[in-house]
C-alpha positions in Angstrom: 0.0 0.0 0.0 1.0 3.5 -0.8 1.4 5.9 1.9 -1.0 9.0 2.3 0.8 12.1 1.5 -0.1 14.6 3.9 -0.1 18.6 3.1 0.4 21.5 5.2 -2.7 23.5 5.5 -4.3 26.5 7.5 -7.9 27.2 7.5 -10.3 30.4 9.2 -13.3 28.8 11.0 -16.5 30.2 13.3 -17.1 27.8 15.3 -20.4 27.4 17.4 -20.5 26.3 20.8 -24.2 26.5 21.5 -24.1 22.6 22.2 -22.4 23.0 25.3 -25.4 24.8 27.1 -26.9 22.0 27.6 -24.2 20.6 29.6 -24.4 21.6 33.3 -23.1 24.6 34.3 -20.0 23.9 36.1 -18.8 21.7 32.8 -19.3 24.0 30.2 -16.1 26.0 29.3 -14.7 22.0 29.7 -17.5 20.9 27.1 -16.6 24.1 25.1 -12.7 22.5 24.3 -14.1 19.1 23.5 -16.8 20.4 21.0 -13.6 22.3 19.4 -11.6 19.1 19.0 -14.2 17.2 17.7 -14.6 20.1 15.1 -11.2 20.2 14.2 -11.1 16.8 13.7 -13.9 16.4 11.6 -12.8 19.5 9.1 -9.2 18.6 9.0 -9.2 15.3 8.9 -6.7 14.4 11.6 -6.4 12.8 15.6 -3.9 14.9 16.6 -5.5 18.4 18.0 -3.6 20.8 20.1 -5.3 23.9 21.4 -3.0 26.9 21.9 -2.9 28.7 25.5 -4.0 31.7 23.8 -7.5 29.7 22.8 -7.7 28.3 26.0 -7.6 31.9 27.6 -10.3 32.8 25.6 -12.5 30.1 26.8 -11.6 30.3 30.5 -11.5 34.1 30.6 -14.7 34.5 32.1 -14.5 31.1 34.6 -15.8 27.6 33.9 -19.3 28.8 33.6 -19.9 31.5 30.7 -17.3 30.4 27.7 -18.4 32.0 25.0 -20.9 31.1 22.5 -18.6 31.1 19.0 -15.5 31.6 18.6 -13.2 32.3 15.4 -10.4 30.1 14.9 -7.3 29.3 12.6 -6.4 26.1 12.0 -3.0 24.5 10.8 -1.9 21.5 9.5 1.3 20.2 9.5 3.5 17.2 7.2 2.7 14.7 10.3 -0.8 15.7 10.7 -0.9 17.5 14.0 -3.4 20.4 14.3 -2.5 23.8 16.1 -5.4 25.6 17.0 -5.4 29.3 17.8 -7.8 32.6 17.9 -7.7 34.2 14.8 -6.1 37.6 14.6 -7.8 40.3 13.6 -5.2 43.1 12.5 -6.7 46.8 14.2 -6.6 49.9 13.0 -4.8 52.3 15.0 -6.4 55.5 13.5 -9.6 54.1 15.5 -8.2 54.8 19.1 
């Protein structure tokens, strides 16, 4: 058998994470990291997920109970199939201050 080439690539996603309201309260910003691995592994095609600490802030910022309800995401994909998952950056204005 031939082995499955694998290609570096990087994606933008919105994810929802309405599903985890239904998970009891004290659970949910825990609920909110699984529903993003199981996304990321569904759209990229790949076991290996890795959520950066950055993400992770944003989930826990406001304590295990309120994550919040979307979030946007980028995802990358490496030779070896391991997926880094960070916020996406929006670049800002500075004019705007």
């Amino acid at each position: 058998m031939s082995e499955e080439k694998v290609e570096e690539l990087i994606r933008t996603y919105t994810i929802p994470l309405g599903r985890m309201m239904i998970s009891p309260r004290h659970k949910r910003a825990n609920k909110a990291v699984t529903l993003i691995k199981e996304f990321a592994a569904k759209h990229m095609k790949s076991s290996e997920i890795h959520i950066s600490p950055d993400l992770n802030l944003i989930l826990w910022k406001k304590g295990i109970r309120n994550p919040p309800r979307r979030v946007t995401v980028k995802m990358e994909r490496d030779e070896t199939g391991l997926v880094v998952v960070s916020p996406a950056t929006e670049e800002k204005n500075p004019s705007k201050e």
